[in-house]
C-alpha positions in Angstrom: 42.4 14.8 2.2 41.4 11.3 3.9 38.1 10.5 4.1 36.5 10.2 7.3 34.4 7.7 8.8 32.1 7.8 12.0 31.5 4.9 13.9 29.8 4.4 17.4 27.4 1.5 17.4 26.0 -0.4 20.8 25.2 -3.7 18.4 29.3 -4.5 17.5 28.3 -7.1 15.0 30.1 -7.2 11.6 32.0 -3.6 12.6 35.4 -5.1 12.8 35.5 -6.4 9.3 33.6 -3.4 8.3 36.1 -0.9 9.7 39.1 -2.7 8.3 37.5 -2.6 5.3 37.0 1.2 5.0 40.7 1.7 6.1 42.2 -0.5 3.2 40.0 2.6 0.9 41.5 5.1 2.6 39.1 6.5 5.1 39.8 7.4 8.7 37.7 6.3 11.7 36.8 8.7 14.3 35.0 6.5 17.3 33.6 6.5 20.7 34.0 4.0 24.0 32.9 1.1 23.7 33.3 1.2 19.9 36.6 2.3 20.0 38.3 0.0 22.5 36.6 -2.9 20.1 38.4 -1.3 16.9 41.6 -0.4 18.7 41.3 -4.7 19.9 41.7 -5.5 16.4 44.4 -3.3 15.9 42.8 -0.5 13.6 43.6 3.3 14.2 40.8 5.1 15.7 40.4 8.6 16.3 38.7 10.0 19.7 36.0 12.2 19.0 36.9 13.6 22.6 40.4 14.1 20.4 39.1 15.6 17.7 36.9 18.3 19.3 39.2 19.0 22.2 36.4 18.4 24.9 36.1 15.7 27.0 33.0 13.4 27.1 31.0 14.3 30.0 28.1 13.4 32.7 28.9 9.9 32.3 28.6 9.5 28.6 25.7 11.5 28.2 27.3 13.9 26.0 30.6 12.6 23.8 29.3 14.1 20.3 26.9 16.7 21.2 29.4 19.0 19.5 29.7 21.8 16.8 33.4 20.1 15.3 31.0 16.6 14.9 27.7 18.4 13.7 29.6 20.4 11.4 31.1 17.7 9.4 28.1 16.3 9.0 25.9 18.6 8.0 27.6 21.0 5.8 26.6 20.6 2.1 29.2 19.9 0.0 28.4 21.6 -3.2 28.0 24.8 -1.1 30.3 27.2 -0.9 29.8 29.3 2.0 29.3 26.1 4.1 33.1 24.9 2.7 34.4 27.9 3.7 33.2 27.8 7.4 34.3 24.5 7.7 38.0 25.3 6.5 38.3 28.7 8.9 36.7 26.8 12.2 39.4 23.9 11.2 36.5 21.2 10.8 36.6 18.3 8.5 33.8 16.9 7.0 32.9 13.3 7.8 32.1 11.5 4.7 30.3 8.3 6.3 28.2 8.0 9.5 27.6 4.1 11.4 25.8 4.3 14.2 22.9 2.1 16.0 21.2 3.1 19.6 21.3 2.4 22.5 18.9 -1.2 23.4 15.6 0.7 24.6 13.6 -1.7 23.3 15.3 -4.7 25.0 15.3 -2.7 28.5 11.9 -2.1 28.6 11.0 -6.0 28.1 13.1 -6.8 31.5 10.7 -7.6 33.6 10.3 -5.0 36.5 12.7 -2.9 34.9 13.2 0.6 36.9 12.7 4.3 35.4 16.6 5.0 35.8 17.7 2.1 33.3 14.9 2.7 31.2 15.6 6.5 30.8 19.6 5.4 30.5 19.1 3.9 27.5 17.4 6.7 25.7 19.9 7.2 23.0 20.4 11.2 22.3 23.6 11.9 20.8 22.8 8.4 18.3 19.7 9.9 16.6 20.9 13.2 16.8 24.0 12.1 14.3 21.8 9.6 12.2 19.1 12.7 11.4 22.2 15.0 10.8 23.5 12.2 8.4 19.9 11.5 6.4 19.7 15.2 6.0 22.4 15.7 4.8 22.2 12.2 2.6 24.2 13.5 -1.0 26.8 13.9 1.3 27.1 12.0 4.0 26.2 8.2 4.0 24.7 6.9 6.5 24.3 3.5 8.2 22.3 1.8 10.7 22.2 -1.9 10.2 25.1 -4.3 9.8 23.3 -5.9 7.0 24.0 -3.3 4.4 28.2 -3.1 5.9 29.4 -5.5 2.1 26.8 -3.0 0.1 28.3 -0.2 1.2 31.8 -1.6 0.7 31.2 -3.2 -3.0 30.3 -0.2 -4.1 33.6 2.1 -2.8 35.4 -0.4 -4.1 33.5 -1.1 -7.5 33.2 2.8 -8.1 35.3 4.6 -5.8 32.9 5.9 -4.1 28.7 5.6 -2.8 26.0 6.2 -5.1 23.2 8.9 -4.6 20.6 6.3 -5.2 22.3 3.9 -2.3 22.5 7.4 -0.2 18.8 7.7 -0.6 18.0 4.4 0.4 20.3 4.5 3.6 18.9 7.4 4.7 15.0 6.4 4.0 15.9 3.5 6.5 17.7 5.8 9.0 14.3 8.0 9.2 12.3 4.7 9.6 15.3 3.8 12.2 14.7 7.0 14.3 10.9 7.5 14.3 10.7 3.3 15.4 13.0 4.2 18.2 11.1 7.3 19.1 8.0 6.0 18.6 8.9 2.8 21.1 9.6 5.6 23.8 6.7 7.7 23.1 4.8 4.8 23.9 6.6 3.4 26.5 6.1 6.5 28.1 2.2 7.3 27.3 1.4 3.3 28.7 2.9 4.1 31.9 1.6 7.5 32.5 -2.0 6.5 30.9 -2.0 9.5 28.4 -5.7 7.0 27.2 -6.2 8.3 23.6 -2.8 10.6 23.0 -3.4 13.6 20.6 -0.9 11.8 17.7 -1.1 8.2 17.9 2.5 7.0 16.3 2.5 3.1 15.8 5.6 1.0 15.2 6.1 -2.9 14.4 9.0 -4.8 13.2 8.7 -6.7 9.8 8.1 -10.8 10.7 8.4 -11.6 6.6 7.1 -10.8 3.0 4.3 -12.4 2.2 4.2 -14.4 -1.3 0.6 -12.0 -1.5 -1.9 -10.6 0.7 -5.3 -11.3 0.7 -5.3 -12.1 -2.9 -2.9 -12.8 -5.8 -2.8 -9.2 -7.6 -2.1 -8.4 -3.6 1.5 -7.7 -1.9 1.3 -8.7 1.3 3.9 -8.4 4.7 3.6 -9.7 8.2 4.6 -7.1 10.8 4.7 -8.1 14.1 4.1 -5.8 17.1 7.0 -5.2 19.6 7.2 -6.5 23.4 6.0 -10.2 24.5 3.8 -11.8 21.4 3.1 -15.2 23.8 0.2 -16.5 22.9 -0.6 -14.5 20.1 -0.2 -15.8 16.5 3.0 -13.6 16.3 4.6 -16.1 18.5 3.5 -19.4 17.6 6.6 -21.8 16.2 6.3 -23.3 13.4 7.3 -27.4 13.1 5.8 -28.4 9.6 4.8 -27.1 6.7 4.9 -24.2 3.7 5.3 -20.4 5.0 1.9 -18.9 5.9 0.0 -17.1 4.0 -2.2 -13.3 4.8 -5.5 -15.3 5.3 -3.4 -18.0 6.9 -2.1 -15.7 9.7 -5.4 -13.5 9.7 -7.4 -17.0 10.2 -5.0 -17.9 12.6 -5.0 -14.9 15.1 -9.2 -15.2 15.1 -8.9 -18.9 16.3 -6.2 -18.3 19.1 -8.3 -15.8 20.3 -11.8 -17.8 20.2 -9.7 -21.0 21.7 -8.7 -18.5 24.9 -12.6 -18.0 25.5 -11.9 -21.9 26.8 -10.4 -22.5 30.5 -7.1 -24.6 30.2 -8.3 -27.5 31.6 -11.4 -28.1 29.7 -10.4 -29.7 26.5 -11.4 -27.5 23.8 -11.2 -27.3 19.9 -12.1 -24.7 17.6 -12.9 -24.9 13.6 -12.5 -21.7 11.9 -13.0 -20.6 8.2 -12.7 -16.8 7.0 -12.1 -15.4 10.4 -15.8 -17.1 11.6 -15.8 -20.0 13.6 -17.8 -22.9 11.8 -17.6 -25.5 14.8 -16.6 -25.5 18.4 -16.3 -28.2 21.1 -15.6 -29.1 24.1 -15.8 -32.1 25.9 -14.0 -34.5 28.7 -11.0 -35.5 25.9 -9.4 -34.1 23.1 -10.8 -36.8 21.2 -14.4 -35.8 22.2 -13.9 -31.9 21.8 -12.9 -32.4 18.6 -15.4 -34.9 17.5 -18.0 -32.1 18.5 -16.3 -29.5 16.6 -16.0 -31.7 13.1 -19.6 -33.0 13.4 -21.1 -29.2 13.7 -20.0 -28.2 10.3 -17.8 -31.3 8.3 -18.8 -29.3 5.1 -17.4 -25.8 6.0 -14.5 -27.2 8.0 -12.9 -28.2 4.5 -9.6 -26.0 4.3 -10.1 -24.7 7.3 -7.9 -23.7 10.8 -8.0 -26.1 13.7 -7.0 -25.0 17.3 -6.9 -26.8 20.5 -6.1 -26.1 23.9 -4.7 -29.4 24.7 -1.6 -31.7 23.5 -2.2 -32.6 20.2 -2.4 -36.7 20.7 -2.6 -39.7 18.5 -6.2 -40.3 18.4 -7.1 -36.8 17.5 -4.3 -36.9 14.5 -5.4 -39.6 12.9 -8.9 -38.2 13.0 -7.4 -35.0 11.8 -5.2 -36.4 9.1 -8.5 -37.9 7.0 -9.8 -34.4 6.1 -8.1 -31.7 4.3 -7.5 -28.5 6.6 -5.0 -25.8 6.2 -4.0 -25.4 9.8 -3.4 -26.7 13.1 -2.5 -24.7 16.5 -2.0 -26.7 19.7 0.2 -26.0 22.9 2.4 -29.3 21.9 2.7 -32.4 20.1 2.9 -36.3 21.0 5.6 -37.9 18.9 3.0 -40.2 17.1 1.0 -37.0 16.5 3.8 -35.6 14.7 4.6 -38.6 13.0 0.8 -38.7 11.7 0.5 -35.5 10.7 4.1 -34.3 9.1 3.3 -37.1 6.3 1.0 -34.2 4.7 3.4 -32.1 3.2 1.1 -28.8 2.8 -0.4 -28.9 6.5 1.2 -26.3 8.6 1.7 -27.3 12.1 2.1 -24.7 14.7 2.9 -24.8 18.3 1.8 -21.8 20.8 2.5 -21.4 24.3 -1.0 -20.9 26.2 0.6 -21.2 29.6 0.5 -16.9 29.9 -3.3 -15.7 31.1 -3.0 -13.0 28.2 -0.2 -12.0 25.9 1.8 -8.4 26.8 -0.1 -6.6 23.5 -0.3 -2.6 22.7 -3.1 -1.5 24.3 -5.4 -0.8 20.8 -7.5 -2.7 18.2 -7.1 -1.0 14.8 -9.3 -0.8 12.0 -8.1 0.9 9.2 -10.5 2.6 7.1 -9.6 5.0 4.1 -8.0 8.0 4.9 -7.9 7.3 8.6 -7.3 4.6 11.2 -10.2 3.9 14.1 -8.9 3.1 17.6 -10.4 1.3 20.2 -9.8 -0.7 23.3 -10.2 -4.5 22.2 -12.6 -6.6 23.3 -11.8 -8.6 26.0 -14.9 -9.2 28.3 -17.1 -11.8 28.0 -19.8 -10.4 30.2 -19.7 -6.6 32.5 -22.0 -7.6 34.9 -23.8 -10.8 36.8 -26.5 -12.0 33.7 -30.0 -11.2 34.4 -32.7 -13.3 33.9 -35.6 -11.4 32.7 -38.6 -14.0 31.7 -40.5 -16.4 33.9 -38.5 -19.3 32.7 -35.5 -19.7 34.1 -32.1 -21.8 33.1 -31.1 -24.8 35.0 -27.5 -25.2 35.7 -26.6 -26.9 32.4 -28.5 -24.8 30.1 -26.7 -21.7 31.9 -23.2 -23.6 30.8 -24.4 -24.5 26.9 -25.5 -20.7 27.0 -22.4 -18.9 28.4 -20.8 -21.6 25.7 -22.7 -20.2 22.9 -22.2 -16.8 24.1 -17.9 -16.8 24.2 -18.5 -18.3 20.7 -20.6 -15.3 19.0 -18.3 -13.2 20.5 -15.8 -14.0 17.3 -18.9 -14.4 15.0 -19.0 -11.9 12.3 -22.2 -9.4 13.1 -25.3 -9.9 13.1 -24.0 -12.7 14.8 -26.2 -16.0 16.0 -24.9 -19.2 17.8 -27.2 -22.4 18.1 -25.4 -24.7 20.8 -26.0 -27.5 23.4 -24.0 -30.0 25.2 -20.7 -27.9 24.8 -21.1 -28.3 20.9 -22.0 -25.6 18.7 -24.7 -26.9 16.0 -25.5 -24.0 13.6 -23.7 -20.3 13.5 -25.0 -17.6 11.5 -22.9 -14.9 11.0 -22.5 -11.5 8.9 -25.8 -11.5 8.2 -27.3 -7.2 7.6 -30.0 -8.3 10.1 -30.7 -10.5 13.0 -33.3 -12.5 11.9 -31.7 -13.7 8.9 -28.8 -14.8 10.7 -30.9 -17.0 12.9 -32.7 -18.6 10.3 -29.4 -19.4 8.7 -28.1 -20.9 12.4 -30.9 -22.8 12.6 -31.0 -23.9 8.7 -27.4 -25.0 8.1 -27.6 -27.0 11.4 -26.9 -31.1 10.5 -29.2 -31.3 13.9 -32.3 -31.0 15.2 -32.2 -28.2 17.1 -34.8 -29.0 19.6 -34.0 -28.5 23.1 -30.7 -26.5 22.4 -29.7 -22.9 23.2 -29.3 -19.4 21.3 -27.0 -16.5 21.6 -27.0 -13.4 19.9 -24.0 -10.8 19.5 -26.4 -7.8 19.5 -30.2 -7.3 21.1 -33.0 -8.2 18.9 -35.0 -5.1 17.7 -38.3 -7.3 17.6 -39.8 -10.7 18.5 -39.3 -12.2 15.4 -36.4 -13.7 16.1 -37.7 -14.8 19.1 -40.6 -16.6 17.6 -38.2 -18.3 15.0 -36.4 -19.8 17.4 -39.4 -21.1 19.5 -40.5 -23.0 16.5 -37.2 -24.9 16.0 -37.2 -25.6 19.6 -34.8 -23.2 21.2 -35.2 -23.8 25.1 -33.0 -20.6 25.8 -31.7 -17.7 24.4 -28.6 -14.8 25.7 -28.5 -11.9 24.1 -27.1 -8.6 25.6 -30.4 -6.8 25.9 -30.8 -2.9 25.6 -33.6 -2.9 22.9 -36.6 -0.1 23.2 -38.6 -3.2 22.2 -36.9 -5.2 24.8 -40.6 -6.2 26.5 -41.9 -7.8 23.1 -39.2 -10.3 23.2 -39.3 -11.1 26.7 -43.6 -11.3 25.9 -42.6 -13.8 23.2 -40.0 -16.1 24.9 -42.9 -16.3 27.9 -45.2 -17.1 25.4 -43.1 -20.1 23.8 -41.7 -21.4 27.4 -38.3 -20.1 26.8 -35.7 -19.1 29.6 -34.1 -15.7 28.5 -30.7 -14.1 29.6 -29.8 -10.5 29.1 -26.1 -9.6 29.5 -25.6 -6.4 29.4 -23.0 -6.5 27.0 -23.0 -6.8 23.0 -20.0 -8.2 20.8 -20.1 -6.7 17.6 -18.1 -8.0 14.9 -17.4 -6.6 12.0 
């Protein structure tokens, strides 16, 4: 008895040489449309399924191998009797090898504007139906849904006649993985545009970006898995130009500075130093040139081996400042040529290039945090501020003290908590962050600051639970603090910053951290 081969796959690449392959050993194909018209092109004998289980395929495709004589040869267990027996008096043959790959959901529900018909037109049923059947029945049945594993396959039938059990259990661990990504893509598909909010099973999918040479650290294996849909603007979809592969902390360092440097409008030049995830200077000013100067001169110590982004082209005065100092990292929307010829002369600086031109990347709607034994799930933090700031103290800000505060306050935003900013003149000039409590991390602001501090501004990711804070600040000189407000000792603080002259904001908001 021949051995029989399924085959009906939407992605055709590699399946001609494949197929011919499987017919020089012997094996029959039984296919399906599209499939079958592209074997039958290259002159290989194909079998209809609609041929081999006397039914027709019906309701326009829908159903072609929805069908006991299909099912049957797939699942039946070879080393079982009873199931042999069945199959020889209904006159089925088993089929000894399934191929098959689905229908493009995930591609049809990144066309922009797509409608509901297409979407639910591309729900593959009969696909996973045949790929499960397979898996299960895996000491059997091989089964195949990638091209990339068409010459394993092969090597092997023709090395030893036939495919080994440990192959079998490696195809089918990547067919489960296959089905439950394709079923998890329309689960959520669906649960986005019906706003299911926090489903009852929360089934998350993402496609592998690369192996990591470790994660966090060396005894570590790491991977980079990307999430599905339109990554613009996220470090998932910046483009590398120079430089060794990235590294975890490399892309974890990354991702926090992309999404401090979209705190910035566009047009205001802006430039962001980050180290560990915490930022360790920020700038922004009427040039490149300037924003960056302002971010380097907060912090020139911690910037060492750092991650650079900016919001602006990269240009030739900024490069060569750049190029004197050792950092890991730089993101920026483009290049000059003389920037690129500057900076590509130091072989272990990556370069990478992100398109900022999108308000907001398409992203899944969560922030993760994975603790042991579970996973917490929350909206992510994208407001700066809920409501119109409230000025609670006698003092009040003038116009430019209201911009070096809402400056200082995007910036503790992506400050570890407790969380303190010390800024003025669009330059950040001591941060504080991950301190266990808030007066600690503004004595640490204020003490790792190259400047005095006199006259500048305070924000803080969380309220202050007592005036000490307060009264630390007034003695360095703070003019004006923002914090979110919401303390039971709210009225000390205020009492305080009257005392000491200061102009306080409250926003209503906090931005823990952690």
């Amino acid at each position: 008895m021949s051995r029989r081969a399924l085959i009906s796959v939407f992605d055709k690449t590699k399946i001609v040489d494949f197929a011919k392959g499987l017919v020089k050993l012997g094996f029959e194909i039984i296919s399906t449309g599209g499939t079958a018209k592209t074997l039958r092109d290259s002159d290989i004998s194909v079998i209809d399924v609609a041929q081999l289980t006397s039914f027709p395929e019906c309701l326009n495709g829908r159903v072609k191998t929805l069908h006991p004589k299909i099912h049957m040869g797939l699942l039946a267990d070879r080393k079982n009797e009873e199931h042999l027996k069945q199959l020889q008096d209904l006159g089925v043959e088993p089929i000894d090898l399934v191929v098959v790959n689905l229908y493009p959901f995930k591609k049809t529900i990144q066309i922009p504007d797509v409608d509901l018909e297409k979407v639910i037109e591309n729900i593959d049923i009969g696909g996973p139906t045949m790929i499960r059947a397979a898996a299960k029945n895996h000491s059997s049945v091989a089964v195949i849904v990638e091209p990339e594993d068409y010459e394993k396959v092969l090597s092997e039938l023709r090395e030893q006649g036939e495919i080994s059990l440990q192959t079998k259990r490696e195809l089918c661990a990547k067919a489960f993985r296959h089905t439950a990504h394709y079923d998890a893509l329309i689960a959520e598909y669906f649960s986005q545009t019906t706003g299911a909010g926090f489903p009852e099973q929360l089934t998350l999918t993402y496609e592998k970006v690369q192996e990591l040479r470790y994660g966090e650290n060396p005894h570590q294996r790491g991977a980079f898995y990307k999430e599905l849909g339109n990554c613009v603007g996220t470090v998932a979809g910046v483009r590398q130009l120079h430089g060794k592969q990235l590294s975890f902390n490399n892309i974890n360092d990354a991702s926090a500075a992309i999404d401090l440097l979209k705190e910035f409008e566009k047009s205001t030049p802006a430039v962001v130093a980050l180290k560990h995830t915490n930022p360790c200077g920020v700038g922004i000013g009427n040039t490149l040139f300037e924003a960056w100067s302002k971010a380097y001169e907060a912090d020139p110590v911690s910037i060492f081996g750092g991650i650079i982004a900016m919001n602006q082209e990269m240009d030739e005065a900024t490069s060569k400042a750049i190029s004197k100092i050792f950092v890991e990292i730089i993101i920026a929307p483009s290049y000059t040529k003389k920037a690129l010829e500057i900076l590509t002369k130091k072989k272990n600086l990556r370069l990478l290039e992100i398109d900022l031109n999108h308000s907001i990347a398409q992203r899944s709607s969560w922030d993760l945090k994975r603790v042991n034994g579970g996973l917490l799930v929350q909206e992510p933090d994208e407001a700066v501020i809920v409501d119109e700031l409230k000025v609670v103290t006698k003092q009040a800000p003038n116009s430019e003290t209201m911009k070096d505060l809402l400056f200082a306050w995007k910036v503790v935003k992506h400050a570890k908590s407790n969380g303190i900013v010390v800024a003025k003149n669009g330059q950040t000039l001591g941060i504080g962050p991950g301190q266990v409590n808030r007066i600690w991390a503004v004595e640490n602001a204020i003490r790792q600051s190259r400047f005095n501090v006199g006259g500048a501004v305070l924000a803080s990711d969380g309220f202050f639970p007592f005036s000490d804070s307060v009264e630390t600040a007034a003695k360095a000189g703070i003019k004006a603090i923002i914090q979110p407000g919401g303390s039971i000792r709210d009225r000390e603080s205020i009492d305080a910053a009257d005392k000491a002259g200061i102009a306080m904001v409250f926003t209503g908001m906090r931005h823990f951290k952690h």
